[in-house]
N, CA, C and O atoms as a GROMACS GRO file, in nm:
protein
  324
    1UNK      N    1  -0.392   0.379  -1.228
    1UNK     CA    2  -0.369   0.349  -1.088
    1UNK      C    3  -0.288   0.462  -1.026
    1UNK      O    4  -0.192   0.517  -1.080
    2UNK      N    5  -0.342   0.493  -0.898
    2UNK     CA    6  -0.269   0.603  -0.858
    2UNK      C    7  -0.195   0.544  -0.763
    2UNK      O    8  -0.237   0.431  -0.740
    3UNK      N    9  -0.058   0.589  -0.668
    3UNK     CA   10   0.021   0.531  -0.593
    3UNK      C   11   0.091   0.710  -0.518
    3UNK      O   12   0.104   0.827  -0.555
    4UNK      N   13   0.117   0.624  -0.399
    4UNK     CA   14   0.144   0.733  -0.277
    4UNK      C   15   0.201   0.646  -0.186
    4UNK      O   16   0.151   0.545  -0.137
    5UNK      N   17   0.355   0.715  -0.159
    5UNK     CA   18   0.380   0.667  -0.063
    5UNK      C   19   0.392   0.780   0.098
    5UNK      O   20   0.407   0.902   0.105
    6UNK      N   21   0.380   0.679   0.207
    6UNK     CA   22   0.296   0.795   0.328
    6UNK      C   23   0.439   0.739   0.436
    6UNK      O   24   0.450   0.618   0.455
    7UNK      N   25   0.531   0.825   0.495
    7UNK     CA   26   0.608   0.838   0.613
    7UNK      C   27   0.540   0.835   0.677
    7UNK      O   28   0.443   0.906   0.651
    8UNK      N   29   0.534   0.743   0.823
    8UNK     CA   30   0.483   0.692   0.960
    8UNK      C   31   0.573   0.730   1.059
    8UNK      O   32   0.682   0.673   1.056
    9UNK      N   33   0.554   0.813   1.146
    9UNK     CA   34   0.597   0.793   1.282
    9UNK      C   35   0.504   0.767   1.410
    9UNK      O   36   0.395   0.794   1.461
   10UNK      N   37   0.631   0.692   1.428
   10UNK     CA   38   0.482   0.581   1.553
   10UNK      C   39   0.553   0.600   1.670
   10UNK      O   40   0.673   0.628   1.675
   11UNK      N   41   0.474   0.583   1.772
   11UNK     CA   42   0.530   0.546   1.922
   11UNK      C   43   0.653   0.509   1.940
   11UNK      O   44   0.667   0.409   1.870
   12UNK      N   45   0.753   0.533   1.994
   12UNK     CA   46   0.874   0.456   2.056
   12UNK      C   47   0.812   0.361   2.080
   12UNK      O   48   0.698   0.357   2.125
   13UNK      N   49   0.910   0.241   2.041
   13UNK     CA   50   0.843   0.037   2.109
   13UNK      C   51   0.728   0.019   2.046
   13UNK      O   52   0.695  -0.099   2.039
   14UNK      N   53   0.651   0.101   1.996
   14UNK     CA   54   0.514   0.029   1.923
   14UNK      C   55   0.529  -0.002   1.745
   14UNK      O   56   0.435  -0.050   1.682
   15UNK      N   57   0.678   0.038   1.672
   15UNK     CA   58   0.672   0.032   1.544
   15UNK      C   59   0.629  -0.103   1.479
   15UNK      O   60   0.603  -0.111   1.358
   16UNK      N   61   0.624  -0.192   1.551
   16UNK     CA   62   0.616  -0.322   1.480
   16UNK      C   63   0.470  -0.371   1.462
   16UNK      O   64   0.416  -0.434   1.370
   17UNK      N   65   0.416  -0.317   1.595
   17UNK     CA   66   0.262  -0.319   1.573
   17UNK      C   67   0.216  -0.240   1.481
   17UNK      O   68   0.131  -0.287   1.406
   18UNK      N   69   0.253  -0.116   1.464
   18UNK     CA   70   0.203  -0.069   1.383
   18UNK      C   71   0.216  -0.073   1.230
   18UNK      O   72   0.150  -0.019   1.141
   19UNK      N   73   0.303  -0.140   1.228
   19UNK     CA   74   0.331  -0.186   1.103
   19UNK      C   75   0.230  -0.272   1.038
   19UNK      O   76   0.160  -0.265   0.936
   20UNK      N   77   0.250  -0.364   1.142
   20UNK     CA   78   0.130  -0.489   1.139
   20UNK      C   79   0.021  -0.447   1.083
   20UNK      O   80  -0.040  -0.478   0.981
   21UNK      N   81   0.007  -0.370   1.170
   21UNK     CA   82  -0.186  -0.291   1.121
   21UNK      C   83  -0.240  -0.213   1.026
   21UNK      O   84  -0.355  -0.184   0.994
   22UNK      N   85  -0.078  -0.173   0.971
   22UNK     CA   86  -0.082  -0.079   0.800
   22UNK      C   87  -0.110  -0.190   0.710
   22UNK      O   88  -0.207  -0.183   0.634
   23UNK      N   89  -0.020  -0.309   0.713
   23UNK     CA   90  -0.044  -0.415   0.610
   23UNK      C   91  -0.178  -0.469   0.633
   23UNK      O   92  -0.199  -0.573   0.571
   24UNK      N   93  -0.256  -0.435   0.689
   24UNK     CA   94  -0.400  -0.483   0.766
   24UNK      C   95  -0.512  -0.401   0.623
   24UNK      O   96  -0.612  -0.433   0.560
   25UNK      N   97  -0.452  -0.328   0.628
   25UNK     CA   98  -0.515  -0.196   0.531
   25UNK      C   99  -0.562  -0.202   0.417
   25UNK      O  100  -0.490  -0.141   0.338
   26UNK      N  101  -0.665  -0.255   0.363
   26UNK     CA  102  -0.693  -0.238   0.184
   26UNK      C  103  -0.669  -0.109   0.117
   26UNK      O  104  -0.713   0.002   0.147
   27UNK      N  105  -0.567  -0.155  -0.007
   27UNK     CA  106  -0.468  -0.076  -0.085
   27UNK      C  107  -0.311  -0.019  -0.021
   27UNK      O  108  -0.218   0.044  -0.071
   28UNK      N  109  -0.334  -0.068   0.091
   28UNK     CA  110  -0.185  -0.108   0.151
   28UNK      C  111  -0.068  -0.180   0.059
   28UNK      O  112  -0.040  -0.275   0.132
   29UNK      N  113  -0.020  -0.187  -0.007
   29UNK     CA  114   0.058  -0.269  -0.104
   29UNK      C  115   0.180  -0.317  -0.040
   29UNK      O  116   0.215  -0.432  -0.066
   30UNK      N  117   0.254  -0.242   0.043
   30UNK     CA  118   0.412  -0.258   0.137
   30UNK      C  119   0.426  -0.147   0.233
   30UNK      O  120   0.394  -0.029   0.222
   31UNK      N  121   0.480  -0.207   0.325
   31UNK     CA  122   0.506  -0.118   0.462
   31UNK      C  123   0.628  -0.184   0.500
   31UNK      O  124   0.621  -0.306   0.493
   32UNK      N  125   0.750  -0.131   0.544
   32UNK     CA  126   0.879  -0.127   0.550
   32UNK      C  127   0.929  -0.050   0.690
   32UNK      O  128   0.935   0.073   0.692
   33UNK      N  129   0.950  -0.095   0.757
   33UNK     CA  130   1.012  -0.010   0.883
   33UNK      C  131   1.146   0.060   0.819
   33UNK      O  132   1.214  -0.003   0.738
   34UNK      N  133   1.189   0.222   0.868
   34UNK     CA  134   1.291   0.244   0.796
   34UNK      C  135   1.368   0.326   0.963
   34UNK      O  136   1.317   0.367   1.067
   35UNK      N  137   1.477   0.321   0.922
   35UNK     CA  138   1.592   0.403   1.050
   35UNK      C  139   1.577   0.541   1.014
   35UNK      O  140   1.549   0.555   0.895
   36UNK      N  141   1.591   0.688   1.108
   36UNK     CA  142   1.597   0.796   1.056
   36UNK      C  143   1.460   0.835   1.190
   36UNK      O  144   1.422   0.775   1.290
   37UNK      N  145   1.411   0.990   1.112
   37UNK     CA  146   1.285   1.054   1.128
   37UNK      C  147   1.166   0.996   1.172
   37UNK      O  148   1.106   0.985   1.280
   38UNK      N  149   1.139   0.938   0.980
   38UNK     CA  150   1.013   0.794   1.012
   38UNK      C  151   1.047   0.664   1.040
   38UNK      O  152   1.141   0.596   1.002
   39UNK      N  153   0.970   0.646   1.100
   39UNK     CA  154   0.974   0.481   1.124
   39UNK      C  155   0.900   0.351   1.026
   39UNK      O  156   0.947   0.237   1.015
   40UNK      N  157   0.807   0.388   0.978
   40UNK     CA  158   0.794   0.321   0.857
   40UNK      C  159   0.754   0.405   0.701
   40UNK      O  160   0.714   0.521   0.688
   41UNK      N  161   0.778   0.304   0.597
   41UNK     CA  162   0.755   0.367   0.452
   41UNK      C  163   0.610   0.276   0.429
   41UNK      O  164   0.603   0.158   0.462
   42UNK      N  165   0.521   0.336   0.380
   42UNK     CA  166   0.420   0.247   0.325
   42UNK      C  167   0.373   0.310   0.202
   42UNK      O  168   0.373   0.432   0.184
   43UNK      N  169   0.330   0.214   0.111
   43UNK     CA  170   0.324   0.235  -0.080
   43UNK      C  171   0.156   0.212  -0.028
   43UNK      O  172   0.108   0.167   0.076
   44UNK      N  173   0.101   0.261  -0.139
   44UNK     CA  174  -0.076   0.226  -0.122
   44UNK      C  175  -0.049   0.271  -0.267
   44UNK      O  176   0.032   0.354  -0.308
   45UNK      N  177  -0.162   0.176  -0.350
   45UNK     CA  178  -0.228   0.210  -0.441
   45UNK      C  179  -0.397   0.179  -0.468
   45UNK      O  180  -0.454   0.072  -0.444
   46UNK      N  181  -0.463   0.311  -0.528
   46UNK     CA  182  -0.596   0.290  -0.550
   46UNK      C  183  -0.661   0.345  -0.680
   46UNK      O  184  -0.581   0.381  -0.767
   47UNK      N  185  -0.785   0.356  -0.705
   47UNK     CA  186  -0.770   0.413  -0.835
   47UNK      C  187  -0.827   0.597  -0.858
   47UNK      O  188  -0.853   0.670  -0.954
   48UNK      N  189  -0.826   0.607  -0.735
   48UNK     CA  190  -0.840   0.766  -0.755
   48UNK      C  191  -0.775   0.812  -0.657
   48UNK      O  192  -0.722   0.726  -0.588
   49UNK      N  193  -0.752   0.972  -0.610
   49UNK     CA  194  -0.621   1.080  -0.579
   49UNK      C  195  -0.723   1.040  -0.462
   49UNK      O  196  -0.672   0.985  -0.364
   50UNK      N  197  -0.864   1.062  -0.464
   50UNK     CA  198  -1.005   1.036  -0.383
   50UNK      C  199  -0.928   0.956  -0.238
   50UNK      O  200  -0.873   0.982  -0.132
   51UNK      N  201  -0.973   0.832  -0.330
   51UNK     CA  202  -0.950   0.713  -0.258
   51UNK      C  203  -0.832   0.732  -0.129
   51UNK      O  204  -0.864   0.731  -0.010
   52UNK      N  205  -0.689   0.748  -0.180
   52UNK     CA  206  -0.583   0.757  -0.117
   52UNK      C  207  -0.621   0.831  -0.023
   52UNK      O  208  -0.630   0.784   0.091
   53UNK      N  209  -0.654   0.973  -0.053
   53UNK     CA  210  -0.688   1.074   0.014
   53UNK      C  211  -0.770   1.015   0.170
   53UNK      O  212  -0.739   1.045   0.286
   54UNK      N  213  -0.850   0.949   0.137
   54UNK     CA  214  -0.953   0.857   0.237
   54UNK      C  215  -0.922   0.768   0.301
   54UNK      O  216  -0.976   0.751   0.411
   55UNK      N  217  -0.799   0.659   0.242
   55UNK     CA  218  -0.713   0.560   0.317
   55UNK      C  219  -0.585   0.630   0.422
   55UNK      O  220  -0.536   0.566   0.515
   56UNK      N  221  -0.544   0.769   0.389
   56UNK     CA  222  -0.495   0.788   0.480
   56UNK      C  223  -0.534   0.880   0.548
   56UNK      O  224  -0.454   0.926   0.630
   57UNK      N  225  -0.646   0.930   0.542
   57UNK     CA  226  -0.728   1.016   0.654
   57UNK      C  227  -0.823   0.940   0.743
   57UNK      O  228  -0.844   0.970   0.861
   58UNK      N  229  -0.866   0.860   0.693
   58UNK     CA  230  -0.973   0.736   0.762
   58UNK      C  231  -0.952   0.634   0.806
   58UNK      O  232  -1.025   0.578   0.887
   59UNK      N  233  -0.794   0.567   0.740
   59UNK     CA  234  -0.746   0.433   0.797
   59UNK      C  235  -0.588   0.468   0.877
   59UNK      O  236  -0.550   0.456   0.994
   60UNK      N  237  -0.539   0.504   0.785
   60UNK     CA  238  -0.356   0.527   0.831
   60UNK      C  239  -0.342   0.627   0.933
   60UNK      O  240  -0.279   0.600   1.035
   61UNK      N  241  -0.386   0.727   0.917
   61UNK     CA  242  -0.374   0.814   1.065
   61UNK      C  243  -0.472   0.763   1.217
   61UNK      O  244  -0.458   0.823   1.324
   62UNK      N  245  -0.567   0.643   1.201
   62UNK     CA  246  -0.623   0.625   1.306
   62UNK      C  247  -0.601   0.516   1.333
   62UNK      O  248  -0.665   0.458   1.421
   63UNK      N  249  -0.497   0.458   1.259
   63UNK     CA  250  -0.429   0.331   1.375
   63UNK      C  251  -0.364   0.355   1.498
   63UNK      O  252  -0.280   0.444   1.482
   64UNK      N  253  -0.369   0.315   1.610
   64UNK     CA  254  -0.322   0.359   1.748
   64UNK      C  255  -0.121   0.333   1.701
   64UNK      O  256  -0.044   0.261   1.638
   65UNK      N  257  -0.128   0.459   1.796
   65UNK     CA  258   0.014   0.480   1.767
   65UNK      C  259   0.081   0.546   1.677
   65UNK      O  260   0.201   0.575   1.687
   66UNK      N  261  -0.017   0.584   1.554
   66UNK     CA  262   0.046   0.644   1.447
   66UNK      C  263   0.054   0.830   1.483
   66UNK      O  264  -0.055   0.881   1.509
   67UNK      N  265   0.149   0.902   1.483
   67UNK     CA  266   0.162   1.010   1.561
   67UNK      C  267   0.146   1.126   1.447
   67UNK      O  268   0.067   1.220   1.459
   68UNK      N  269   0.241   1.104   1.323
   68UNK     CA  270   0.262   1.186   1.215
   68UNK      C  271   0.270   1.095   1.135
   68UNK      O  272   0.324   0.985   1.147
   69UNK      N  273   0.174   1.173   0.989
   69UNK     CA  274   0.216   1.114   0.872
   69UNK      C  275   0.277   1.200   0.750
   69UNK      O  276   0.244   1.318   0.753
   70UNK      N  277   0.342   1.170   0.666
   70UNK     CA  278   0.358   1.218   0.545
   70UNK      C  279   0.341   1.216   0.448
   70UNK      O  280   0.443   1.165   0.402
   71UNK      N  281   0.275   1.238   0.367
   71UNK     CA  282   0.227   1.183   0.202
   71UNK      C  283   0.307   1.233   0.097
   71UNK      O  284   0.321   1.353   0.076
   72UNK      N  285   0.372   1.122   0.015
   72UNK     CA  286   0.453   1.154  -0.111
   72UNK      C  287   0.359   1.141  -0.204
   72UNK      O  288   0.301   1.038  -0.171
   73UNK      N  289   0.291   1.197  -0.334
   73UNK     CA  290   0.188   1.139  -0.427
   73UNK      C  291   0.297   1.137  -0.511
   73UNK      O  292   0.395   1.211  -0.505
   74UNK      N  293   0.266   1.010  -0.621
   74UNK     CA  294   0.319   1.011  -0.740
   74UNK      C  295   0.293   1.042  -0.827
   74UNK      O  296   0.190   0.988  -0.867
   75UNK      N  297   0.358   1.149  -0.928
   75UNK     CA  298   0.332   1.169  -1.021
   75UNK      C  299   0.259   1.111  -1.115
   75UNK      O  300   0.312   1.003  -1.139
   76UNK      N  301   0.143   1.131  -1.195
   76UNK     CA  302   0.074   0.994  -1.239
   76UNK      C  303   0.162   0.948  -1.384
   76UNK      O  304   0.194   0.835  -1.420
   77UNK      N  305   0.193   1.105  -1.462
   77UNK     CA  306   0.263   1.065  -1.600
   77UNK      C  307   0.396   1.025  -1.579
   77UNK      O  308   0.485   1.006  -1.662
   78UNK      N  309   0.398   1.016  -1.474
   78UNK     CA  310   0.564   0.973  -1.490
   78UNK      C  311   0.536   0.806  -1.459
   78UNK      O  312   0.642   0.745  -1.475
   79UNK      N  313   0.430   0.722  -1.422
   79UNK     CA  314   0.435   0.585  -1.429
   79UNK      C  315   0.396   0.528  -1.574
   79UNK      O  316   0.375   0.409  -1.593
   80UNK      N  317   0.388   0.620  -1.668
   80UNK     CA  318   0.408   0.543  -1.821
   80UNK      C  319   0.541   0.543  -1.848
   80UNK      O  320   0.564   0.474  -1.947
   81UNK      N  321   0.647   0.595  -1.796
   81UNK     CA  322   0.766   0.629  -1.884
   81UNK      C  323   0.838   0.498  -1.846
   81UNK      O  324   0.948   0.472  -1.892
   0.00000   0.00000   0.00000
């Protein structure tokens, strides 16, 4: 299983919707509004680098409101340890 987590910055006043609409998302796993830069944290897991790659080029950046994203990938060998 691969896992990535993606920084959201959204609209001033629209973070909550957009939140909404990340958890809307298949392989969405958690979305978290956070204080700072971004405005939300969201975890996705799928089973290829592919996949992710496609959930946040095809789904997460074209929710209305979403302005910038960031992608953290996780290391894959470091989720056996």
């Amino acid at each position: 299983m691969n896992i990535a987590f993606v920084l959201v910055q959204s609209t001033i006043g629209h973070e909550m919707e957009v939140l909404h609409d990340l958890l809307k998302i298949q392989y969405v796993k958690e979305a978290k509004g956070t204080f700072g830069y971004y405005d939300i944290l969201v975890k996705i897991e799928a089973e290829t680098e592919k996949e992710i790659e496609k959930i946040i080029t095809k789904k997460i950046r074209k929710v209305k409101n979403v302005n910038t994203t960031t992608t953290l990938s996780v290391i894959s060998e470091q989720e056996k340890l």
